[in-house]
N, C-alpha and C positions, 0 to 999 in steps of 0.2 A: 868130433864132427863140427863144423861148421853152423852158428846159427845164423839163418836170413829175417830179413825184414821184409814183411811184403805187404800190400796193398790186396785186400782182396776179390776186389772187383763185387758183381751185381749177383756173376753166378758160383762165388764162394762166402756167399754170405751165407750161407743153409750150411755149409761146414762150421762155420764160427758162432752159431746160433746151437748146432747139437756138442760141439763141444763144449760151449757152456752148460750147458744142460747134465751132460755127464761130470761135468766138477763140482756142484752143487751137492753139497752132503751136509748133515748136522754136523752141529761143531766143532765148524770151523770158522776162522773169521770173517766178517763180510765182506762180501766181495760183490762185483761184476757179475749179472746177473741178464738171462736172456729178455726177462721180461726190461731189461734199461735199452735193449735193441730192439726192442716191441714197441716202447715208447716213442725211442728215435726214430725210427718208420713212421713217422706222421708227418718229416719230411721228404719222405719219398723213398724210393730203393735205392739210387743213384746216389742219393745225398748220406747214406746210412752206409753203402761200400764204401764212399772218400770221406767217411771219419773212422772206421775204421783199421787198425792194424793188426799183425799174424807175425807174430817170430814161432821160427818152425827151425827142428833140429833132424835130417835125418828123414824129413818129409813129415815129421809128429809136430802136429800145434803144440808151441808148449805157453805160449803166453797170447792175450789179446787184449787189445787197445782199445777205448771207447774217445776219440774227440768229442767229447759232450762241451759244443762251443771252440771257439780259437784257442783259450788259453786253460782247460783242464783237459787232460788226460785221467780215462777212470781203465786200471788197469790192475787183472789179475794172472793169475799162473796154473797152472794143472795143479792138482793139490803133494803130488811126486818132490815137485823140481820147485817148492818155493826157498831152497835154501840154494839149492844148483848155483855154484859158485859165478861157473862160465855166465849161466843165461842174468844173474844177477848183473856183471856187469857190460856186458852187452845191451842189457833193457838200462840200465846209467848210462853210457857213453851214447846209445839214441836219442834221451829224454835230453838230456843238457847239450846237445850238438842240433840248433836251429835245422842247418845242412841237408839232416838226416830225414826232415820231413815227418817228424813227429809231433814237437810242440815249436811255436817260436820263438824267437827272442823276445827278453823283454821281460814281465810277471806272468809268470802261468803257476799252475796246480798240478801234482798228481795223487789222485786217489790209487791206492794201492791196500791189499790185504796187510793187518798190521804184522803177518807171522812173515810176511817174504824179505826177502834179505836187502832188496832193493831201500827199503826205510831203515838202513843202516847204511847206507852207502852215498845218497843223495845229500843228507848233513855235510857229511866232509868235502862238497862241491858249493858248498857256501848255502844250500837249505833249511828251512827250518818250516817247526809247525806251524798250522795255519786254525781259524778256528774251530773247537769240539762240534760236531754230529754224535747225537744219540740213535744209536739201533734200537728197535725194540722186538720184541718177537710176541709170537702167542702159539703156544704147542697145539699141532690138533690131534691129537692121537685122543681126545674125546669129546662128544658131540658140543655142538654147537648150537648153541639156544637162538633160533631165529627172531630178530630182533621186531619191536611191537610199531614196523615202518613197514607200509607199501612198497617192495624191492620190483623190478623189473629188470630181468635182462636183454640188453639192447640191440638189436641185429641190423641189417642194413636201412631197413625203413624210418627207422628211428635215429639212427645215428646224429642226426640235427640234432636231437633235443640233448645226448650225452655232449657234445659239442656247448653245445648254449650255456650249458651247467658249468662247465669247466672253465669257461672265459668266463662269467662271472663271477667265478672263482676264484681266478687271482689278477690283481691288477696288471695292465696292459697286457695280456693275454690273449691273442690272434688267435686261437683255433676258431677250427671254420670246419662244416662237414665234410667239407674236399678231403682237409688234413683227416680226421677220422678213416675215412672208407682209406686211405693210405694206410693208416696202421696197419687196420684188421685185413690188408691184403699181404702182408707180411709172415713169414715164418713162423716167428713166435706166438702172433699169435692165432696160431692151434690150439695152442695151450694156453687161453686168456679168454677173460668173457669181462666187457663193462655192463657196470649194475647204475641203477639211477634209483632212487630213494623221488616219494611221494607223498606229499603233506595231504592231512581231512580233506582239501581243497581239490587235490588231483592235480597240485605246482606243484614241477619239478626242480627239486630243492637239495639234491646234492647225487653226486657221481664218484665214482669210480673205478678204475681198472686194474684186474688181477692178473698177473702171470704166472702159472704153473709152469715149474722145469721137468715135470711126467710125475707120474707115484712114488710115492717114500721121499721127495727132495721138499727141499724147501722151494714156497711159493713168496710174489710180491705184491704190494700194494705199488703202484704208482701211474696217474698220480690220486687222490682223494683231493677233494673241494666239497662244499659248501657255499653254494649260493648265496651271494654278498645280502642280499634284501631278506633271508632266511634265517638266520645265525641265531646264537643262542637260545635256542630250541631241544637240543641233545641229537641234530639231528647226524649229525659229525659219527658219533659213539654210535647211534645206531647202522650208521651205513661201514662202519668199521667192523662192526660183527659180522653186518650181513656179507661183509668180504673175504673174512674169513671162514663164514659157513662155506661162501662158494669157492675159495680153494679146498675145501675139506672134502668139496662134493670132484672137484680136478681131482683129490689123491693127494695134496701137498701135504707133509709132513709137517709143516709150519708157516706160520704164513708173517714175514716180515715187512719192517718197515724204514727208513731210515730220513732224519729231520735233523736241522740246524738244533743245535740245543738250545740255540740264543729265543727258538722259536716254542716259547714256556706253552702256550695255548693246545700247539699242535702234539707235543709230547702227551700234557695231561690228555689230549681226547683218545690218543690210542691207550693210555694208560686206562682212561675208563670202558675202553673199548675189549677188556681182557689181555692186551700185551703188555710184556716187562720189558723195564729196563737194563739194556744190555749195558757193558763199557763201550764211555765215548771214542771215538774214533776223531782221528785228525788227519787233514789233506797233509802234502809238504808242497811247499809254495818257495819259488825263487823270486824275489825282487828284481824290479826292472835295474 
């Protein structure tokens, strides 16, 4: 059978949102995850179908594409067909061909699961690694000690202030509550709730958003901040708990994370936040 390359559009994105969903299982490597097209919807619906891609065999999703920016591509596969010889090189001969309307010329990225055959195949087209990301995980199959922070979950009225937290969070950073109420009108997140973290004072002093892929799967962190005027307080390690309590309260099996490893600060706080460390992972990146 033939595999195609398609563009999803506005009203096949709720396909490529529950398929991810159903490939999310323990142990297996990280991948592509609903809650990174939950995030993306904070540019809108329009802008989250035209980064997306669908290779389909047969009429079956078997792989999809995340444009996360011009030059990375963040791409996984049905957990069946990550060795599928054909779709391996089909998903190579798109990634390296500008034409094809996947990535463009020049240096780009692809993030891909490290078990798919595709990270065997991209090397011999002149790629190589790019720098380690640490995953980390935190099992929840037991309870969850809620952490000694004022947690709030945040719905439409409030969405400014989860907003507010997040820009101050990381430099030059534009969210705005427009971008908010876009996320939370999105697909995924059904399965997502942002929590905001409250110092003695009643300032809002750190946020976060969880994505649940339904019961028994693994859940995500992204993004977590900490208000720049806030810091060194613990309050990082506590809004990490409490985000893990609330995938625990979604049904997620586990609740991940994943960080530059170069970024030593951000590791240790989920490491005191009760997640381990996984093996690092590496993009593969083409030079311009």
């Amino acid at each position: 059978m033939v595999i195609s390359l398609e563009k999803p559009g506005t009203d096949g994105l709720d396909e490529a949102v529950d398929a991810l969903r159903e490939w999310q299982s323990e142990g297996v490597a990280w991948q592509l995850h609903p809650g990174d097209l939950g995030w993306f919807q904070r540019s809108g619906t329009e802008a989250t179908a035209a980064a997306v891609r669908i290779w389909r065999r047969d009429g079956r999703i078997l792989a999809i594409g995340l444009l996360d920016g011009a030059d990375l591509l963040r791409l996984t596969t049905a957990p069946d067909v990550r060795h599928d010889e054909d779709l391996a090189r089909r998903l190579t001969e798109d990634v390296i061909a500008p034409e094809r309307g996947v990535l463009p010329s020049g240096k780009v990225s692809v993030e891909a699961p490290e078990d798919a055959l595709i990270q065997d195949l991209l090397p011999g087209h002149g790629w190589r690694t790019d720098e380690p990301w640490t995953p980390l995980r935190r099992d929840l199959t037991e309870p969850v000690k809620a952490p000694d922070l004022r947690i709030e979950t945040i719905g439409p009225d409030k969405g400014h202030v989860w907003a507010g937290v997040i820009r101050a969070s990381f430099d030059g950073s534009t969210f705005t509550a427009g971008k908010w109420h876009a996320m939370t009108a999105g697909a995924p997140y059904t399965d997502a709730r942002c929590l905001v973290g409250y110092d003695g004072q009643g300032e809002a002093v750190a946020a976060v958003a969880v994505w649940s892929a339904g019961p028994g799967k693994p859940g995500v962190l992204e993004p977590m901040g900490v208000h720049r005027d806030h810091r060194g307080h613990g309050y990082g390690r506590a809004l990490t708990v409490a985000a893990a309590a609330a995938l625990q309260e979604l049904g997620s099996s586990s609740a991940g994370v994943n960080t530059p490893s170069s970024n030593v600060a951000a590791v240790a706080t989920y490491e005191s936040g009760g997640f381990q460390r996984l093996p690092e992972v590496r993009d593969l990146t083409r030079d311009a």
